[in-house]
N, C-alpha and C positions, 0 to 999 in steps of 0.2 A: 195260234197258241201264244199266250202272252207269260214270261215268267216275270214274277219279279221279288225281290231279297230287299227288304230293310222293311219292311212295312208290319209285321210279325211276327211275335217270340225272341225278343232283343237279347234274351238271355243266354239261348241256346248258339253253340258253333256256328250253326250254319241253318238258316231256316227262308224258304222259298215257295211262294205263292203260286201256283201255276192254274191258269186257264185258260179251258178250251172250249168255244162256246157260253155256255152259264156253266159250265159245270166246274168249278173250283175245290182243290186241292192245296192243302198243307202241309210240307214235310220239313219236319227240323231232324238235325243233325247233330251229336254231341259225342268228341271222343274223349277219353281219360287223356291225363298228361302223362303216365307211367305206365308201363307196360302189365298186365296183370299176370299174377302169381300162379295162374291155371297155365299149365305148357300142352301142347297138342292140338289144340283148335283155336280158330278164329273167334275172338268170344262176339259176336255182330247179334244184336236183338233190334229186332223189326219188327214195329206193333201197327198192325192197320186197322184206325177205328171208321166204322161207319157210325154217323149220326144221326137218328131219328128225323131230326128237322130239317137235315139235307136236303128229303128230297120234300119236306112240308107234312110230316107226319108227326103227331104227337101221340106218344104213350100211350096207353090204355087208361090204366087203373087210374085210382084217386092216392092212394095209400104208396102205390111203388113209381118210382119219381125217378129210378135209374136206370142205365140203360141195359142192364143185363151181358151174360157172357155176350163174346163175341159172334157173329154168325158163321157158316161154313162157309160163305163166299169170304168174310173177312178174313178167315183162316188162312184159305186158298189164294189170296190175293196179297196178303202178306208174304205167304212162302213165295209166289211168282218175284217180288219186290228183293227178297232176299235169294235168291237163285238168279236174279240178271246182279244183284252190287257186288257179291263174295268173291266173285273172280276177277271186280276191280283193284283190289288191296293185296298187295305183298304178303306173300306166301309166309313169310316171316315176321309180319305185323303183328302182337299179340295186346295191344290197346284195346279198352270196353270201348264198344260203340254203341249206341245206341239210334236206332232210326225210327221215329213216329210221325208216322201219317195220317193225317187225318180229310174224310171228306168235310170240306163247308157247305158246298153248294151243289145239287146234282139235277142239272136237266132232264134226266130221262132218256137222252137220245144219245149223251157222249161219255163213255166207259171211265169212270171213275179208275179203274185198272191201269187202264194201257197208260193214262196219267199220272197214275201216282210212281209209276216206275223214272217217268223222267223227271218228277218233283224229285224224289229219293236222292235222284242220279245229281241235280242239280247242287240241293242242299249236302249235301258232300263236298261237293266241289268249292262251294262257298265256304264252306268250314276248314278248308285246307286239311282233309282227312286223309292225306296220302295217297288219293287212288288215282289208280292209270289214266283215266280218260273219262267223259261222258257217257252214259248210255240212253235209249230211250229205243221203245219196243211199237212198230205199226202194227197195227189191225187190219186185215187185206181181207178182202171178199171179192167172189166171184160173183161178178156182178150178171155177162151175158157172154155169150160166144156164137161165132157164125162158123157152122161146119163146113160150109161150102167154101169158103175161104180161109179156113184155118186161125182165124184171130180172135184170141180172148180180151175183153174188157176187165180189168181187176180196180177197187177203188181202193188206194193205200189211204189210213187213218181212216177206217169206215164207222160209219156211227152205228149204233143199236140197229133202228130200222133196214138198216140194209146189210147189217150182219144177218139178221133175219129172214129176210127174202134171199139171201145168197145161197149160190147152188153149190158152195160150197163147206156150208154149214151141216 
Protein backbone atom coordinates (compact mmCIF):
# COMPACT_ATOMS: atom_id res chain seq x y z
CA UNK A 1 0.00 0.00 0.00
CA UNK A 2 1.53 3.24 -1.16
CA UNK A 3 0.08 6.66 0.33
CA UNK A 4 1.14 9.75 -0.78
CA UNK A 5 0.02 13.81 -0.07
CA UNK A 6 1.20 16.72 -2.11
CA UNK A 7 0.61 15.43 -5.58
CA UNK A 8 -3.39 16.25 -5.60
CA UNK A 9 -6.06 19.00 -4.76
CA UNK A 10 -3.52 21.69 -3.46
CA UNK A 11 -6.42 23.51 -2.43
CA UNK A 12 -7.93 21.29 -0.09
CA UNK A 13 -6.76 20.76 4.08
CA UNK A 14 -5.56 17.70 3.51
CA UNK A 15 -5.68 15.43 0.45
CA UNK A 16 -3.94 11.81 -0.05
CA UNK A 17 -3.45 9.49 -2.72
CA UNK A 18 -3.49 6.03 -1.79
CA UNK A 19 -2.64 2.66 -3.64
CA UNK A 20 -3.04 -0.58 -3.48
CA UNK A 21 -2.20 -2.61 -6.35
CA UNK A 22 -3.64 -0.49 -9.40
CA UNK A 23 -6.43 0.29 -7.74
CA UNK A 24 -6.08 4.05 -6.58
CA UNK A 25 -8.04 6.19 -4.38
CA UNK A 26 -8.56 9.90 -3.51
CA UNK A 27 -9.53 11.57 -0.46
CA UNK A 28 -9.35 15.22 0.52
CA UNK A 29 -10.05 16.71 3.49
CA UNK A 30 -11.40 20.33 4.32
CA UNK A 31 -12.49 21.66 7.90
CA UNK A 32 -14.18 25.30 8.47
CA UNK A 33 -12.01 27.54 10.75
CA UNK A 34 -15.20 28.36 13.03
CA UNK A 35 -17.17 26.26 14.85
CA UNK A 36 -20.81 25.99 13.10
CA UNK A 37 -23.86 27.61 14.44
CA UNK A 38 -25.87 24.07 14.23
CA UNK A 39 -25.42 22.64 18.20
CA UNK A 40 -26.10 18.75 18.76
CA UNK A 41 -24.27 16.83 16.17
CA UNK A 42 -21.14 16.54 14.46
CA UNK A 43 -21.81 18.31 11.16
CA UNK A 44 -19.05 15.59 9.15
CA UNK A 45 -20.17 14.98 5.26
CA UNK A 46 -18.60 12.14 3.46
CA UNK A 47 -19.32 11.97 -0.27
CA UNK A 48 -17.92 8.74 -2.05
CA UNK A 49 -17.76 8.96 -5.79
CA UNK A 50 -17.32 6.11 -8.01
CA UNK A 51 -16.21 6.94 -11.61
CA UNK A 52 -17.19 5.44 -14.64
CA UNK A 53 -13.66 5.36 -16.19
CA UNK A 54 -12.18 3.81 -13.09
CA UNK A 55 -12.65 0.66 -13.74
CA UNK A 56 -12.40 1.63 -17.99
CA UNK A 57 -16.14 2.04 -18.70
CA UNK A 58 -17.64 4.74 -20.61
CA UNK A 59 -21.24 6.06 -20.34
CA UNK A 60 -23.86 4.85 -22.53
CA UNK A 61 -25.76 7.65 -24.26
CA UNK A 62 -24.50 10.21 -26.70
CA UNK A 63 -26.96 13.06 -25.32
CA UNK A 64 -26.30 12.36 -21.26
CA UNK A 65 -22.51 12.93 -20.56
CA UNK A 66 -22.92 12.70 -16.66
CA UNK A 67 -22.52 10.49 -14.19
CA UNK A 68 -25.84 10.28 -12.69
CA UNK A 69 -26.89 9.79 -8.73
CA UNK A 70 -24.75 7.93 -6.77
CA UNK A 71 -24.98 4.04 -6.74
CA UNK A 72 -26.05 1.80 -3.57
CA UNK A 73 -22.62 0.57 -3.11
CA UNK A 74 -21.35 4.29 -3.22
CA UNK A 75 -24.03 4.99 -0.70
CA UNK A 76 -23.03 2.05 1.43
CA UNK A 77 -19.39 2.68 1.28
CA UNK A 78 -19.71 6.25 2.11
CA UNK A 79 -21.60 5.44 5.26
CA UNK A 80 -18.77 2.62 6.11
CA UNK A 81 -15.95 5.70 5.62
CA UNK A 82 -18.22 7.90 7.88
CA UNK A 83 -18.89 5.25 10.64
CA UNK A 84 -14.99 4.20 11.06
CA UNK A 85 -13.89 8.70 10.99
CA UNK A 86 -16.87 10.14 13.54
CA UNK A 87 -15.52 8.39 16.61
CA UNK A 88 -12.11 9.91 15.61
CA UNK A 89 -13.06 13.60 16.55
CA UNK A 90 -13.96 15.15 19.96
CA UNK A 91 -17.14 14.72 21.08
CA UNK A 92 -17.23 18.58 21.37
CA UNK A 93 -15.79 19.44 17.95
CA UNK A 94 -18.66 21.14 16.10
CA UNK A 95 -16.47 22.43 12.72
CA UNK A 96 -17.97 21.58 9.03
CA UNK A 97 -15.97 18.97 7.68
CA UNK A 98 -16.06 17.82 4.79
CA UNK A 99 -14.54 14.34 3.43
CA UNK A 100 -14.49 13.42 -0.53
CA UNK A 101 -13.53 10.31 -1.94
CA UNK A 102 -13.02 9.75 -4.91
CA UNK A 103 -12.16 6.32 -6.98
CA UNK A 104 -9.33 7.10 -9.93
CA UNK A 105 -8.29 3.70 -10.65
CA UNK A 106 -9.81 0.27 -9.96
CA UNK A 107 -8.23 -3.08 -10.70
CA UNK A 108 -11.04 -5.43 -10.24
CA UNK A 109 -9.43 -7.48 -7.70
CA UNK A 110 -8.60 -4.84 -4.69
CA UNK A 111 -11.77 -3.22 -2.84
CA UNK A 112 -11.84 0.28 -3.50
CA UNK A 113 -13.79 0.21 0.18
CA UNK A 114 -11.47 -1.11 2.42
CA UNK A 115 -9.09 1.73 0.77
CA UNK A 116 -10.79 4.47 0.77
CA UNK A 117 -11.31 4.26 4.59
CA UNK A 118 -7.54 4.63 5.10
CA UNK A 119 -7.32 7.42 2.38
CA UNK A 120 -10.17 9.18 4.52
CA UNK A 121 -8.25 8.28 7.61
CA UNK A 122 -5.02 9.72 6.12
CA UNK A 123 -6.22 12.91 4.48
CA UNK A 124 -7.54 14.07 8.07
CA UNK A 125 -4.62 13.63 9.52
CA UNK A 126 -2.71 15.67 6.82
CA UNK A 127 -5.17 18.36 7.23
CA UNK A 128 -4.52 18.60 11.05
CA UNK A 129 -8.37 18.02 11.60
CA UNK A 130 -8.20 17.20 15.28
CA UNK A 131 -8.68 13.58 15.26
CA UNK A 132 -7.45 10.90 17.78
CA UNK A 133 -5.42 8.86 15.74
CA UNK A 134 -5.28 6.93 12.33
CA UNK A 135 -7.52 4.22 11.14
CA UNK A 136 -7.74 1.78 8.54
CA UNK A 137 -10.16 -1.38 8.18
CA UNK A 138 -8.61 -5.17 6.84
CA UNK A 139 -10.47 -7.49 4.84
CA UNK A 140 -10.10 -11.17 6.24
CA UNK A 141 -11.17 -14.25 4.48
CA UNK A 142 -11.28 -17.61 5.29
CA UNK A 143 -9.16 -18.97 3.18
CA UNK A 144 -8.96 -23.12 4.30
CA UNK A 145 -8.83 -25.11 7.63
CA UNK A 146 -7.63 -28.63 8.55
CA UNK A 147 -10.10 -30.37 11.07
CA UNK A 148 -7.91 -32.82 12.02
CA UNK A 149 -5.39 -30.58 13.38
CA UNK A 150 -7.43 -27.78 14.41
CA UNK A 151 -5.70 -24.65 12.28
CA UNK A 152 -7.34 -22.20 10.34
CA UNK A 153 -5.67 -20.22 7.39
CA UNK A 154 -7.11 -16.50 7.22
CA UNK A 155 -5.74 -13.95 4.41
CA UNK A 156 -5.66 -10.32 6.18
CA UNK A 157 -6.21 -7.54 3.40
CA UNK A 158 -7.94 -10.18 0.96
CA UNK A 159 -8.57 -9.14 -2.51
CA UNK A 160 -11.99 -9.71 -4.54
CA UNK A 161 -11.10 -13.10 -5.72
CA UNK A 162 -10.53 -14.62 -2.65
CA UNK A 163 -13.09 -12.82 -0.81
CA UNK A 164 -15.09 -14.85 -3.11
CA UNK A 165 -13.92 -18.23 -2.85
CA UNK A 166 -13.81 -17.85 1.01
CA UNK A 167 -15.63 -20.04 3.21
CA UNK A 168 -16.41 -17.56 4.94
CA UNK A 169 -18.33 -15.32 2.74
Amino acid sequence: MEVETGLLAGQANGAVTVRYGDTVVLATAVMSKTASKISGYFPLMVDFEERYYAAGKIKGSRFIKREGRPSDDAILSGRAVDRTIRPLFNHRMRNDVQVVVTVLSYDGENDPDIISITAASAALCSASAATASPSTLPSAAWVSSCFSCRVSTWDVHASRSVLTRSKAA
